[in-house]
LOBAVEX-872850 format. One record per residue (C-alpha): residue number from 1; residue in one letter; x negated, y negated, z. Coordinates in pm, 1 decimal, padded with zeros to 6 digits, always signed. Layout:
N
atom k NUM | r A | px X | py Y | pz Z
...
//
This chain:
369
atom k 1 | r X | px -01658.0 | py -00080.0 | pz +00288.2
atom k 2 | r X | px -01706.6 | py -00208.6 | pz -00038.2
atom k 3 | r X | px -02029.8 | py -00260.0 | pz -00163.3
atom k 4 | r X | px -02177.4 | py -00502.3 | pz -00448.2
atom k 5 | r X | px -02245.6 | py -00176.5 | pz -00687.5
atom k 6 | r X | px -01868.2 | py -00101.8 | pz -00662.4
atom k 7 | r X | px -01953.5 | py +00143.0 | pz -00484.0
atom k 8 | r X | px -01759.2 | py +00343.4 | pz -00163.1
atom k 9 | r X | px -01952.1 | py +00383.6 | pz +00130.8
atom k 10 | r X | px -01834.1 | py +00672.3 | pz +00391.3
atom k 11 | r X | px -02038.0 | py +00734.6 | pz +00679.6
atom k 12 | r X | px -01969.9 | py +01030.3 | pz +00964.4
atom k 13 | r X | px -02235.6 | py +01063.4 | pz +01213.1
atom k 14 | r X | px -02215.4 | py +01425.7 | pz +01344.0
atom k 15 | r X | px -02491.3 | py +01507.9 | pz +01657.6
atom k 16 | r X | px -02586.5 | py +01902.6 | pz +01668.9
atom k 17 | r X | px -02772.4 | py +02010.9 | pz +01970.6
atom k 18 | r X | px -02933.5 | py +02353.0 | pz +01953.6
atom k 19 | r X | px -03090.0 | py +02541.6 | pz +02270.5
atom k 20 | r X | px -03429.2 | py +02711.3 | pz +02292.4
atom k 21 | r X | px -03626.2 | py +02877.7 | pz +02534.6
atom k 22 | r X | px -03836.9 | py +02599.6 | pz +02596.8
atom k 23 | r X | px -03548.3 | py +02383.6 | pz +02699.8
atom k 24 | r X | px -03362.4 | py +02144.4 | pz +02385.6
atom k 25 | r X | px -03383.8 | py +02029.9 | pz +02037.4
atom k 26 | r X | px -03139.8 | py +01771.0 | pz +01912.3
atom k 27 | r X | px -03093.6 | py +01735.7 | pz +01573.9
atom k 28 | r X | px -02889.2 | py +01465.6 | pz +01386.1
atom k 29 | r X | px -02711.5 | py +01512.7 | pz +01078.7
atom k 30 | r X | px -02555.4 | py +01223.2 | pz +00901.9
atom k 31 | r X | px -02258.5 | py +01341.5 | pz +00670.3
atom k 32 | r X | px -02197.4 | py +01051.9 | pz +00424.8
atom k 33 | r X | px -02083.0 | py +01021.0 | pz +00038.1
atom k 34 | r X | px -02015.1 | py +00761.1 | pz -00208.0
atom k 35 | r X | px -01824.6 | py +00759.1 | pz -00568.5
atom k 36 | r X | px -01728.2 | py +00575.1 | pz -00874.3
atom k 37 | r X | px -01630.3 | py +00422.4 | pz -01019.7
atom k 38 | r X | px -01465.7 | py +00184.2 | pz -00808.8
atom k 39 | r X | px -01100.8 | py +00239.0 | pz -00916.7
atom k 40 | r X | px -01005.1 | py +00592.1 | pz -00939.0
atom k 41 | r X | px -00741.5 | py +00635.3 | pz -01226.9
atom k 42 | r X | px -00591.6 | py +00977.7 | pz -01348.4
atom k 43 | r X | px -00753.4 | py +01176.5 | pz -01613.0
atom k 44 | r X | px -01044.2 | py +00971.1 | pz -01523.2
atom k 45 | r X | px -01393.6 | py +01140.2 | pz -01397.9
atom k 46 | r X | px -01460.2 | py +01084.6 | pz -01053.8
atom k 47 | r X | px -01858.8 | py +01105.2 | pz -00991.5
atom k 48 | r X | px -01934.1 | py +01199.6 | pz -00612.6
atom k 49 | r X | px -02281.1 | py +01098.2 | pz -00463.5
atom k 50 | r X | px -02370.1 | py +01296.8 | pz -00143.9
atom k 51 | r X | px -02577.5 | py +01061.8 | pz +00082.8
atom k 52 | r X | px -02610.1 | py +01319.4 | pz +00363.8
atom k 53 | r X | px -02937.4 | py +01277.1 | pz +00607.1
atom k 54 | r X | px -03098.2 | py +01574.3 | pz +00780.2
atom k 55 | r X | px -03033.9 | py +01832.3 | pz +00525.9
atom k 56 | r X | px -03285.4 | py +02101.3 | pz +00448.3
atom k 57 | r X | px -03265.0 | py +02374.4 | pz +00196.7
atom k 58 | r X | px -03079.3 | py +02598.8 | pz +00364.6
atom k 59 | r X | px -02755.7 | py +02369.9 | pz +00371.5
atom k 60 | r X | px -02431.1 | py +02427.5 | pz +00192.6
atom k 61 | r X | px -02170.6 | py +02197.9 | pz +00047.4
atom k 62 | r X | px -01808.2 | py +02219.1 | pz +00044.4
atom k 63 | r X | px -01597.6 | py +01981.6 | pz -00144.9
atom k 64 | r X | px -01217.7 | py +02000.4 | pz -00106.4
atom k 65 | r X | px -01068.0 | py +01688.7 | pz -00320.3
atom k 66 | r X | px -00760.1 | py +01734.9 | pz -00169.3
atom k 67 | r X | px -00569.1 | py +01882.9 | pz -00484.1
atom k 68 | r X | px -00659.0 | py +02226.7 | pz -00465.4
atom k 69 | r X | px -00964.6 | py +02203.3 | pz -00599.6
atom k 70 | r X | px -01310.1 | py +02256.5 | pz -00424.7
atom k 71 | r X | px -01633.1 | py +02229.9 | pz -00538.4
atom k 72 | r X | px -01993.9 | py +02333.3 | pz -00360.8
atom k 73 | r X | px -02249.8 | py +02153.7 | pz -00550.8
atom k 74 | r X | px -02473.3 | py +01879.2 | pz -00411.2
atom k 75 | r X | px -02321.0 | py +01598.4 | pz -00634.3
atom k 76 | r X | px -01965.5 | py +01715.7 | pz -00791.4
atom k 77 | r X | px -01771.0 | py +01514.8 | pz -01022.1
atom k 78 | r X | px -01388.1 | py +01599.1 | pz -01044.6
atom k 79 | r X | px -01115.3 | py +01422.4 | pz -01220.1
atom k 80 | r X | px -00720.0 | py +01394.4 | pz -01081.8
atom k 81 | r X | px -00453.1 | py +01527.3 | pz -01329.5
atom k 82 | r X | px -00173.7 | py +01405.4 | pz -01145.7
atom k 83 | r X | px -00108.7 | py +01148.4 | pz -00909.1
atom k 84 | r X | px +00139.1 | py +01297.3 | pz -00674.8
atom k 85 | r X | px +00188.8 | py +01084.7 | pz -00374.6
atom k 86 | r X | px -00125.7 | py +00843.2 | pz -00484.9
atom k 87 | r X | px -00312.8 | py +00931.0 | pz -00192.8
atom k 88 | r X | px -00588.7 | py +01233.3 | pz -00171.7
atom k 89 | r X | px -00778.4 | py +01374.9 | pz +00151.0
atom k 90 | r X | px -01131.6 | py +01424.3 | pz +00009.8
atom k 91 | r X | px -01358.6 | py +01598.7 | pz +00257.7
atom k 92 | r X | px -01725.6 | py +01678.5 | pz +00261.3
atom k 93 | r X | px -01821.1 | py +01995.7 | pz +00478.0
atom k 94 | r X | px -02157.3 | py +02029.5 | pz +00556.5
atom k 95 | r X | px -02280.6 | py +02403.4 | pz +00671.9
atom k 96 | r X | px -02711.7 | py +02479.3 | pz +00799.5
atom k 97 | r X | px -02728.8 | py +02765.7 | pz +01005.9
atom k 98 | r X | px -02506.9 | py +02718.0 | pz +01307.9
atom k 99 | r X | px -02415.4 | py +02355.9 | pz +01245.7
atom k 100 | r X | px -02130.4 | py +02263.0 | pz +01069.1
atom k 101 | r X | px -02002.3 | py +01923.2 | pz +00976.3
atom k 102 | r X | px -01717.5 | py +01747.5 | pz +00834.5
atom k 103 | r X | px -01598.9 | py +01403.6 | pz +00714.2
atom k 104 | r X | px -01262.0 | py +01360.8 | pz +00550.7
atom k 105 | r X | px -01175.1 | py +01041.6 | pz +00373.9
atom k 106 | r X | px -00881.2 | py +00906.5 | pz +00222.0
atom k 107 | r X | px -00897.4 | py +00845.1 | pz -00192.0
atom k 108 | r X | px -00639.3 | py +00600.1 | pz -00351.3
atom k 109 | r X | px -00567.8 | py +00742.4 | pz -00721.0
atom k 110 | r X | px -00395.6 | py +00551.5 | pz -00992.2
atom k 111 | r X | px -00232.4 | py +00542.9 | pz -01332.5
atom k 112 | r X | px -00344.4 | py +00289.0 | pz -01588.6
atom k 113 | r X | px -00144.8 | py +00008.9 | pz -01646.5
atom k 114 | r X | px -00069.9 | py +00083.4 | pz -02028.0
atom k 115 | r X | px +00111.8 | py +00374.0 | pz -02126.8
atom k 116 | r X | px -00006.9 | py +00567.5 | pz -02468.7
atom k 117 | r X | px +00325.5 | py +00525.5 | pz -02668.9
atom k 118 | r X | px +00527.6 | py +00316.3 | pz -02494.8
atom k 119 | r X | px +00570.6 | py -00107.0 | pz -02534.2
atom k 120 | r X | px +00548.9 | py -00309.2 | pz -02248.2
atom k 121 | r X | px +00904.2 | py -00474.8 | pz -02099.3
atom k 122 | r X | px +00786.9 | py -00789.2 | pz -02286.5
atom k 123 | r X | px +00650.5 | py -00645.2 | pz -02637.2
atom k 124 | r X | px +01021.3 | py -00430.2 | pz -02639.0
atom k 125 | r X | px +01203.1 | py -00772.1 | pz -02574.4
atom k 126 | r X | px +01060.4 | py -00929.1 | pz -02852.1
atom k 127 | r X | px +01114.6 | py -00602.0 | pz -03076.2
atom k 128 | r X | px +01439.8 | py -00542.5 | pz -02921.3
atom k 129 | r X | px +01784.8 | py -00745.6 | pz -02986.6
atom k 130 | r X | px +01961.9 | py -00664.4 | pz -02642.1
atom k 131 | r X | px +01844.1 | py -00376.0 | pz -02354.4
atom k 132 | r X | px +02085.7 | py -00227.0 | pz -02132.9
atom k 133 | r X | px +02057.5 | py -00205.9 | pz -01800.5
atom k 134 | r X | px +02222.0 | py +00016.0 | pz -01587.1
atom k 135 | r X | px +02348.4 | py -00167.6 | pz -01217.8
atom k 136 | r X | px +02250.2 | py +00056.4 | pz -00963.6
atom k 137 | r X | px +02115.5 | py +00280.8 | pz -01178.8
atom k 138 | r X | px +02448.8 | py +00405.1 | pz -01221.6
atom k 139 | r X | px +02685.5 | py +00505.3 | pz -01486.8
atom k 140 | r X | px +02945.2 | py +00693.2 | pz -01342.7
atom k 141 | r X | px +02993.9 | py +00971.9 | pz -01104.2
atom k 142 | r X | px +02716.8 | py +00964.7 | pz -00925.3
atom k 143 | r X | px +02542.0 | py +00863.4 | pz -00651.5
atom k 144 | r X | px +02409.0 | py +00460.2 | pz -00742.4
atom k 145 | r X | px +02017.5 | py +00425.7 | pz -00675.6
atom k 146 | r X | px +01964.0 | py +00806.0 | pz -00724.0
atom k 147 | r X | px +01735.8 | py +01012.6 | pz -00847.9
atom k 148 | r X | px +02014.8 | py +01211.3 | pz -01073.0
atom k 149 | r X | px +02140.7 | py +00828.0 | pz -01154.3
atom k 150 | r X | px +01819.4 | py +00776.8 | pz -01327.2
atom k 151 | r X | px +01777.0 | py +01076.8 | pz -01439.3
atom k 152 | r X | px +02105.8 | py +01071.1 | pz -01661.6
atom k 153 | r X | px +02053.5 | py +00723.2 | pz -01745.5
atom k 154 | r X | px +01748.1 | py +00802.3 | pz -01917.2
atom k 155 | r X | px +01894.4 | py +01100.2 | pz -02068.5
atom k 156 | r X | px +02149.4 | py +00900.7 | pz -02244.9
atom k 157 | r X | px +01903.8 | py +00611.6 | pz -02370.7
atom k 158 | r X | px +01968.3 | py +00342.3 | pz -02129.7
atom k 159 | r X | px +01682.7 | py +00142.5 | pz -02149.7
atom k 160 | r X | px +01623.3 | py +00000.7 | pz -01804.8
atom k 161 | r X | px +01782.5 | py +00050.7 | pz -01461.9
atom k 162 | r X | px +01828.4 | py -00186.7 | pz -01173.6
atom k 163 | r X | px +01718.3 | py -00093.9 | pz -00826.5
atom k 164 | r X | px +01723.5 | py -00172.1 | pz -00436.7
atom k 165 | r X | px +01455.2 | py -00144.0 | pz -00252.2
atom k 166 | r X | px +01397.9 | py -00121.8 | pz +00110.2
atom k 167 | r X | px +01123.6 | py -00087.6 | pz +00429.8
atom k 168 | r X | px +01196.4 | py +00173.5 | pz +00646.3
atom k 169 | r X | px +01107.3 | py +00192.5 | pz +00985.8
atom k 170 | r X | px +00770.2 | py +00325.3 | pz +00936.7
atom k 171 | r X | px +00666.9 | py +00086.1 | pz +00645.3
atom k 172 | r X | px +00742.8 | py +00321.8 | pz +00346.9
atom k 173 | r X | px +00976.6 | py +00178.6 | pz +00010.3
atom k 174 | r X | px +01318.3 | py +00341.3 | pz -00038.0
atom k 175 | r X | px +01624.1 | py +00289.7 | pz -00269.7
atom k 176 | r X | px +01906.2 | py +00149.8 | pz -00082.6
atom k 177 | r X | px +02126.3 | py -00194.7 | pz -00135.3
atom k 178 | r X | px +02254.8 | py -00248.8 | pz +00180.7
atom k 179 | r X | px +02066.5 | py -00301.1 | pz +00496.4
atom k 180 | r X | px +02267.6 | py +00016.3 | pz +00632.7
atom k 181 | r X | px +02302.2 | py +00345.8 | pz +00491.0
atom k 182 | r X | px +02713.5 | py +00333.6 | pz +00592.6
atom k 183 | r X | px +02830.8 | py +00294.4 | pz +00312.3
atom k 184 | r X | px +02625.0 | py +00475.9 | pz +00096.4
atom k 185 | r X | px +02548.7 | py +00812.1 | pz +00300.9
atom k 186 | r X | px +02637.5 | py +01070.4 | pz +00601.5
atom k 187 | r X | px +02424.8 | py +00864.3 | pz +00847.0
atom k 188 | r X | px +02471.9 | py +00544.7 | pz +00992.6
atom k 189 | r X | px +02208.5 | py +00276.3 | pz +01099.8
atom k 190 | r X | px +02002.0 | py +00026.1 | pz +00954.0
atom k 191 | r X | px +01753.0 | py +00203.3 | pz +00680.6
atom k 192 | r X | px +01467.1 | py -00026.9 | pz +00941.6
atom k 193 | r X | px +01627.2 | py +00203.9 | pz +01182.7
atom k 194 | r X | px +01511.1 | py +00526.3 | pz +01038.3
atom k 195 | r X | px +01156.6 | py +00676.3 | pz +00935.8
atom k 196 | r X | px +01132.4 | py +00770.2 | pz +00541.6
atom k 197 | r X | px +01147.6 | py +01148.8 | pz +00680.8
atom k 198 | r X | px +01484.9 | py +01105.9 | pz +00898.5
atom k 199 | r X | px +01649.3 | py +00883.6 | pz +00651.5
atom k 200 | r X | px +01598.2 | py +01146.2 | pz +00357.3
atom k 201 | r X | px +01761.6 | py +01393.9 | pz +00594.3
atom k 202 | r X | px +02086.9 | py +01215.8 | pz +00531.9
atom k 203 | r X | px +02277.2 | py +01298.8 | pz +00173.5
atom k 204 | r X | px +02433.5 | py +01033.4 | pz -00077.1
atom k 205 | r X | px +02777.7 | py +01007.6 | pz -00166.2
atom k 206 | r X | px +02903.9 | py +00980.0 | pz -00531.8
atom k 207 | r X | px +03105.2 | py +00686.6 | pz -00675.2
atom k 208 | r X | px +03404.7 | py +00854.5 | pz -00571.5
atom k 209 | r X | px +03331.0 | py +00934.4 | pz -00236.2
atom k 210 | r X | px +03224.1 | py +01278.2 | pz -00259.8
atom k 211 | r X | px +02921.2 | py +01399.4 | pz -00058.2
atom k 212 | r X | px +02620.6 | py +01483.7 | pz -00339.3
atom k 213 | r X | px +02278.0 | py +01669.1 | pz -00260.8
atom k 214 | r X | px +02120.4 | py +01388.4 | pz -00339.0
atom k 215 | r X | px +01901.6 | py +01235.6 | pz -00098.5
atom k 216 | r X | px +01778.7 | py +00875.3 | pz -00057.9
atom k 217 | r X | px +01491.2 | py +00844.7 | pz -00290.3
atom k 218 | r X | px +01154.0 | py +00686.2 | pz -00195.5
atom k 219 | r X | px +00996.7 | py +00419.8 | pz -00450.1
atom k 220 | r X | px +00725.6 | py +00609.5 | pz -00501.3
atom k 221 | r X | px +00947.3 | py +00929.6 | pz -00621.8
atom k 222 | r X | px +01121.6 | py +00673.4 | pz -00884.0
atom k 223 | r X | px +00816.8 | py +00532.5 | pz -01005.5
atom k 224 | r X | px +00665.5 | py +00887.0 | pz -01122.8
atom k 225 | r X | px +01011.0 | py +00974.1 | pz -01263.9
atom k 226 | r X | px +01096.3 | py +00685.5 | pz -01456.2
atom k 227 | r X | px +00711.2 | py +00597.1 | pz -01584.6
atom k 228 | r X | px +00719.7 | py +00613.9 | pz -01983.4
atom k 229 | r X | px +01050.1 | py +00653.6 | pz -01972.9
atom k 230 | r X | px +01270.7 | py +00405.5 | pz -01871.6
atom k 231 | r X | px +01225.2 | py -00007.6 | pz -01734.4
atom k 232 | r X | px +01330.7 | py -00067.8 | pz -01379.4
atom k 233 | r X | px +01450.3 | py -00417.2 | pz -01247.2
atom k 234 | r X | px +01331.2 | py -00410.9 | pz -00871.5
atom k 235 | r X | px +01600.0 | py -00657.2 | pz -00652.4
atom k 236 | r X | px +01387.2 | py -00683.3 | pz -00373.9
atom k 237 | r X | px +01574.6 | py -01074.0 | pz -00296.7
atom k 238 | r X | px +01630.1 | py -01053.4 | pz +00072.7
atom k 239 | r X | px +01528.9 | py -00678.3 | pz +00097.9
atom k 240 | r X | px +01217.5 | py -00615.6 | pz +00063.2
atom k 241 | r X | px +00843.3 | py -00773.4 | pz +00087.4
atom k 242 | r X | px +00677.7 | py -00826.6 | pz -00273.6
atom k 243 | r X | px +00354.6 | py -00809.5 | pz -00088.0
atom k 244 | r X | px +00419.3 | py -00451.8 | pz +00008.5
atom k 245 | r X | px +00543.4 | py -00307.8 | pz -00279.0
atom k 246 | r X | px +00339.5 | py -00514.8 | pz -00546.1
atom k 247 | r X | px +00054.3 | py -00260.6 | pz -00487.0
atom k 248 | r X | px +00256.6 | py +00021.9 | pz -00497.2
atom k 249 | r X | px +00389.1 | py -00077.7 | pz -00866.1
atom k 250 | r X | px +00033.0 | py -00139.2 | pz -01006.1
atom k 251 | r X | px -00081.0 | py +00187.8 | pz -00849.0
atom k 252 | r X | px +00172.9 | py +00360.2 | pz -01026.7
atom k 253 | r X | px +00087.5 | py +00132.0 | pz -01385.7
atom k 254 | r X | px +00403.5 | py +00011.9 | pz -01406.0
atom k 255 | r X | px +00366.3 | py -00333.6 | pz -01364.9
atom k 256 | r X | px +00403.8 | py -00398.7 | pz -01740.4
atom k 257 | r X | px +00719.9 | py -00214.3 | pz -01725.6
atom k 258 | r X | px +00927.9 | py -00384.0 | pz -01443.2
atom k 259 | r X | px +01127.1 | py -00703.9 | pz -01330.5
atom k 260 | r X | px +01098.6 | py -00841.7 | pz -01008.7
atom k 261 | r X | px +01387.4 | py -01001.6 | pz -00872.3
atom k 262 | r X | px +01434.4 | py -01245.3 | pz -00626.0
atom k 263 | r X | px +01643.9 | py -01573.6 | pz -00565.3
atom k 264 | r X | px +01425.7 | py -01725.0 | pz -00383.1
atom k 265 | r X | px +01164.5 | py -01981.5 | pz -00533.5
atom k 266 | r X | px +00878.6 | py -01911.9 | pz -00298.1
atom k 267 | r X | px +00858.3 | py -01547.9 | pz -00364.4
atom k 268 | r X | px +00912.6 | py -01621.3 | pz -00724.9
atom k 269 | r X | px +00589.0 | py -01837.8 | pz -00659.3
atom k 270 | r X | px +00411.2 | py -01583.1 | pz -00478.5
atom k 271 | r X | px +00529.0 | py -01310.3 | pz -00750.6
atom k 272 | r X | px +00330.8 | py -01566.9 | pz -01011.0
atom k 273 | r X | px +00039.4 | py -01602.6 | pz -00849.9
atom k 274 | r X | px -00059.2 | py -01294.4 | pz -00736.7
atom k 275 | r X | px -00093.4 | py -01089.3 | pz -01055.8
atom k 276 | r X | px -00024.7 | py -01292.7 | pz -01478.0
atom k 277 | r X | px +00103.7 | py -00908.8 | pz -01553.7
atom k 278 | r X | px +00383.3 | py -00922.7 | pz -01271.5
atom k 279 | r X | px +00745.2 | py -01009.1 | pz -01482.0
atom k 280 | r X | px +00925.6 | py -01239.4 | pz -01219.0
atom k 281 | r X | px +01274.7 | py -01283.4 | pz -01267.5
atom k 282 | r X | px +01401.4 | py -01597.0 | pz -01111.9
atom k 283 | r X | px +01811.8 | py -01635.1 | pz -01063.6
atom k 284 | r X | px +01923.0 | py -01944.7 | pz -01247.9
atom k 285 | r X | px +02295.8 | py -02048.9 | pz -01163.5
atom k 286 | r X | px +02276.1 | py -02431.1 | pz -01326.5
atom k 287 | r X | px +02130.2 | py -02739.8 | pz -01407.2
atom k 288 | r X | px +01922.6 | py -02781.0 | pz -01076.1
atom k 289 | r X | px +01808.5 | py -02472.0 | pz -01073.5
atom k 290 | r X | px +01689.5 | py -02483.2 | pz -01404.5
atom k 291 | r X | px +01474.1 | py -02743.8 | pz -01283.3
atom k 292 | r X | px +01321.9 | py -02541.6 | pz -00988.2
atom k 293 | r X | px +01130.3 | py -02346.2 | pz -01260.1
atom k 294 | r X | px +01106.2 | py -02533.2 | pz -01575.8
atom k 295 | r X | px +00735.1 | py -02640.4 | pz -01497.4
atom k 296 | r X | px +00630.3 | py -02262.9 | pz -01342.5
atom k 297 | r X | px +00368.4 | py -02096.2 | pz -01544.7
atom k 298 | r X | px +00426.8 | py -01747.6 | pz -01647.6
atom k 299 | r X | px +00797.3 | py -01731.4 | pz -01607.1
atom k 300 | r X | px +00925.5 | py -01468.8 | pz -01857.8
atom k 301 | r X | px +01241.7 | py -01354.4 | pz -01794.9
atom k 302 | r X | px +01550.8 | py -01575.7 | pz -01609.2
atom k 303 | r X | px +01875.2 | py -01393.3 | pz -01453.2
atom k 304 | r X | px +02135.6 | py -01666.3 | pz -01589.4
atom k 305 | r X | px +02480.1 | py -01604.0 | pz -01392.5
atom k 306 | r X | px +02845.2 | py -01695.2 | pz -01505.3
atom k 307 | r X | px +02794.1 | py -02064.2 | pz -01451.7
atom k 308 | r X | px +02468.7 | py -02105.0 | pz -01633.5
atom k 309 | r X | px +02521.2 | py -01891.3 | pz -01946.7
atom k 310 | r X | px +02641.7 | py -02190.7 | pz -02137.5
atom k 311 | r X | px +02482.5 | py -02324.0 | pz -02488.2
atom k 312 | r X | px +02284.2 | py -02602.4 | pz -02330.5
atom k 313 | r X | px +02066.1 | py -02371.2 | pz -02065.6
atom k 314 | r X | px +02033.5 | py -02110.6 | pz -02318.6
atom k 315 | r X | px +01895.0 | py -02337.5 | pz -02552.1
atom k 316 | r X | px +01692.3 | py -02514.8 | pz -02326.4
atom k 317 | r X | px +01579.8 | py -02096.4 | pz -02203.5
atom k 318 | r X | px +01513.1 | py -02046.3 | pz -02543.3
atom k 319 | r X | px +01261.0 | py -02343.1 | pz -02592.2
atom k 320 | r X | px +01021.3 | py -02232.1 | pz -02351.5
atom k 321 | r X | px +01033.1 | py -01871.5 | pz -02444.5
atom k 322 | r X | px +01218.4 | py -01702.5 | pz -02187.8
atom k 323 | r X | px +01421.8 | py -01402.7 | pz -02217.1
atom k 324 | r X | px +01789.8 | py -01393.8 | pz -02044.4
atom k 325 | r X | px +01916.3 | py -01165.6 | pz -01832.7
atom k 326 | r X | px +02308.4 | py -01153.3 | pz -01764.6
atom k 327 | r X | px +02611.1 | py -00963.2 | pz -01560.6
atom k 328 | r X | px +02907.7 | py -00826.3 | pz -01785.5
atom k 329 | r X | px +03138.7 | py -00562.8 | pz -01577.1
atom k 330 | r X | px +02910.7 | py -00576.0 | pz -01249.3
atom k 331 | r X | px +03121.1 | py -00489.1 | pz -00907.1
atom k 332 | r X | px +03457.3 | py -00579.2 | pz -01095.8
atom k 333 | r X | px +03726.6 | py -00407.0 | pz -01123.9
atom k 334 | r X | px +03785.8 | py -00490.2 | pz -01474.0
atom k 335 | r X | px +03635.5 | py -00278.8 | pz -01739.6
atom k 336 | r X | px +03511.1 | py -00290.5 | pz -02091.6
atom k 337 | r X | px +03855.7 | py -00143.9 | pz -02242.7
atom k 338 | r X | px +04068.6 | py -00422.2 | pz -02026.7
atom k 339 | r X | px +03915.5 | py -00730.6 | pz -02210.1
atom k 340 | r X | px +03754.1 | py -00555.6 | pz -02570.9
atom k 341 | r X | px +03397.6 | py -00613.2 | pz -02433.8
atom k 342 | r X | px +03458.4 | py -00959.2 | pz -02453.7
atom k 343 | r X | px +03161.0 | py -01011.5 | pz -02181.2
atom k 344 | r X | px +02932.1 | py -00790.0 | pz -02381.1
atom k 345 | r X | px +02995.5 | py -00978.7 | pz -02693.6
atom k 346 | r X | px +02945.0 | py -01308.3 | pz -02513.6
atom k 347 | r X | px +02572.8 | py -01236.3 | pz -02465.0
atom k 348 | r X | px +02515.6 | py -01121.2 | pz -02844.4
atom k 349 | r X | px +02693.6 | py -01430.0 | pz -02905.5
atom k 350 | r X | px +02446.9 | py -01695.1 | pz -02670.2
atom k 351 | r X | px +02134.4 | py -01450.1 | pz -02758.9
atom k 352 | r X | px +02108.7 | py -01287.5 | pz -02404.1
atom k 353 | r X | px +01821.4 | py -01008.5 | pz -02416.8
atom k 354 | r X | px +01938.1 | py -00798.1 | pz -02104.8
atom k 355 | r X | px +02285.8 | py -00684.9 | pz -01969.2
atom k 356 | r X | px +02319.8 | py -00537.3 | pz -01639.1
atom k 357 | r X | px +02623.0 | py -00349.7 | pz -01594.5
atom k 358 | r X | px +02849.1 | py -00069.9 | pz -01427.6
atom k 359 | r X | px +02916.4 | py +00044.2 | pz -01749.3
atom k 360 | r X | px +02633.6 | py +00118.4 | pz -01921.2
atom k 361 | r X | px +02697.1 | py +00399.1 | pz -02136.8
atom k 362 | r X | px +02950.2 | py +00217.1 | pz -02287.1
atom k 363 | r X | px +02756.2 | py -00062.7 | pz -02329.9
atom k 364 | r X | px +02471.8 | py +00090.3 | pz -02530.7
atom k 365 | r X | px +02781.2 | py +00270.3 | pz -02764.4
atom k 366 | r X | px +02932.8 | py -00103.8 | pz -02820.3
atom k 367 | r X | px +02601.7 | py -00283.7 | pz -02894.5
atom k 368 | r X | px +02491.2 | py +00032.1 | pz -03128.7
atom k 369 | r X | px +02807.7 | py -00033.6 | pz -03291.8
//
C-alpha cells in the first residue's frame, strides 16, 4: 500500500500461543516493516524501518534482502549492486524464545534512467550524422534476435539493433518475430503457446540453417546486456502490448535509449501519453499518413518507407524536427555489392538519421568511408 510519506507499508500478523500450567497465554506478534525511499534504484541506499509489535528485549532480527546479503540489526539499511532479474525477496524473521516469525515481501529494484557516459538516443541523433541499425539484430551467421547477435553487433560498433518482442504464455517478454517459433527454432507452436521456461528449452537456428546453442532470449536478459552499450528499436506493432513492456524498459533505465515501434496510430498515441521520455516511432508510408501525425506532440523519430522517402516528406520531416528512420537491404535478396550501396547513399543523400539493415557491418564500413 502506498502511503502519503512515500512510504511501503508491509504488514504479517503472526499469532503464537504458548502453554502453561495454569492453562494458556496467547501472545500476538505483529511482523511489519517499511522503507525508502519510495523508488528503489541500484547503488542507491535502501533504509529499512522495522514496525514490529510485541517485541521485547529478548527478540532477534534477521534480514535476508534477497541478494545474499543478511543483516540482524533492528533497522538495517542495504543498497543493491546489481539488478539481476529486477525483482528481490526481502524477508524479515522475527525470533523471542520459542516463537518465530516471518514475512517475506517482494522489492522492485531499478536502474536510473541516465547513464554516466553515455548520450541519450536523441542527444546522439543530433551529434550523430547517420546510426546503423542492425535488422534483427543480425549481421551474419547467426542466430537473428540473439543474444550472440547483439553481442557481436556491439562488438563491431553498430550503434543500435532492432528487435521483436513477444508475450509468452505466462505473461513474460521474449525476442521472437514471428508468432511461432517454426521458423526460427527446434520447437514448434505459437511463442503464446509456451511458458518463458519451456520456450527457452528450445535452441535457435543460424542464418544458414544450422542449429546454434543459442536460446530464445527474454527482454529482460537484452536489456541488462545491451544497457550503455548499444540502442535497441523495440517492433512491438502487432506483437506485443506497450503497456506491458513500457515498465519493464523504465525499470531497466533505458527508456532514453530505445524506439518504440508500431504502425498503428492509437498505440503511437498511447506510447505519447504515457511517459514525454518514451521515443515513439510512427511508420509513415505517404502523404496521408503524414497527416495522421503532423499535429502529435512529442513525435521524435518517423520510420519513412520506400514510398515516402521522397524530397517533399523529408522536408516537410525536417521542419518539425523529426529524425528519419529508413530500410536499405532489409529481407532482400539484393546486397550492398549488387547495386554500389546505392540505397545507403540515398539516405546520406535525403538526410535520413537511421538505417536498418541486414547488412550492417557493411554499412557502418561504407558510411565511415
Amino acid at each position: 500500500m502506498k502511503l502519503l510519506n512515500k512510504f511501503f507499508y508491509f504488514l504479517f500478523v503472526a499469532i503464537a500461543v504458548s502453554c502453561s500450567s495454569d492453562g494458556g497465554d496467547v501472545q500476538n506478534l505483529k511482523v511489519s516493516f517499511s522503507y525508502q525511499p519510495e523508488d528503489v534504484l541500484v547503488g542507491t541506499t535502501i533504509n529499512f524501518t522495522n514496525n514490529s509489535e510485541g517485541i521485547t528485549e529478548n527478540t532477534t532480527y534477521l534480514w535476508d534482502f534477497g541478494d545474499g546479503s543478511n543483516a540482524t540489526t533492528k533497522n538495517p539499511s542495504h543498497t543493491y549492486t546489481e539488478i539481476g532479474d529486477g525483482l528481490y525477496d526481502v524477508s524479515l524473521t522475527l525470533k523471542d524464545g520459542s516463537r518465530e516469525v516471518m514475512f517475506q515481501e517482494q522489492l522492485t529494484v531499478s536502474l536510473p534512467n541516465t547513464i554516466n557516459g553515455r548520450l541519450s538516443l536523441i542527444d546522439k541523433l543530433s551529434d550523430t550524422k547517420i546510426l546503423t541499425c542492425a535488422h534483427r539484430a543480425n549481421n551474419g551467421g547467426l542466430p537473428e534476435n540473439s543474444i550472440a547477435a547483439i553481442n557481436k553487433a556491439i562488438a563491431e560498433g553498430i550503434a543500435m539493433v532492432e528487435i521483436d518482442i513477444r508475450e509468452t504464455k505466462d505473461g513474460k517478454l521474449v525476442l521472437m518475430h514471428d508468432a511461432t517459433i517454426d521458423r526460427t527454432t527446434d520447437g514448434s507452436g505459437n511463442v503464446s503457446d509456451y511458458t518463458l521456461q519451456d520456450i527457452q528449452e528450445f535452441k535457435l537456428y543460424n542464418d544458414n540453417g544450422v542449429l546454434s546453442n543459442e536460446k530464445v532470449p527474454s527482454l529482460k536478459e537484452v536489456l541488462a546486456i545491451a544497457r550503455g552499450k548499444v540502442y535497441i528499436d523495440l517492433d512491438i506493432s502487432k506483437k506485443a502490448s506497450f503497456e506491458t513492456i513500457y515498465p519493464i524498459v523504465k525499470q531497466f533505465g533505458m527508456l532514453k535509449q530505445v524506439l518504440f515501434y508500431s504502425s498503428k496510430l492509437d498505440v503511437i498515441k498511447t506510447m505519447l501519453n504515457k511517459d514525454p521520455e518514451v521515443i515513439a516511432m510512427p511508420i509513415i508510408d505517404g502523404e496521408d499518413r503524414f497527416s495522421d501525425y503532423e499535429n502529435l506532440q512529442n513525435i521524435k523519430v518517423v520510420h519513412y518507407t520506400n514510398d515516402s522517402f521522397n524530397q517533399t516528406l523529408v522536408d516537410k520531416a525536417k521542419a518539425k524536427g523529426w529524425y528519419i528512420f529508413m530500410n536499405a537491404y532489409v529481407n532482400t535478396n539484393t546486397t550492398p555489392d549488387d547495386d554500389n550501396y546505392s540505397q545507403v547513399d540515398k539516405v546520406s543523400i535525403l538526410a535520413g538519421n537511421i538505417i536498418q539493415t541486414d547488412y550492417s557491418v557493411l554499412v557502418k564500413k561504407h558510411l565511415n568511408n
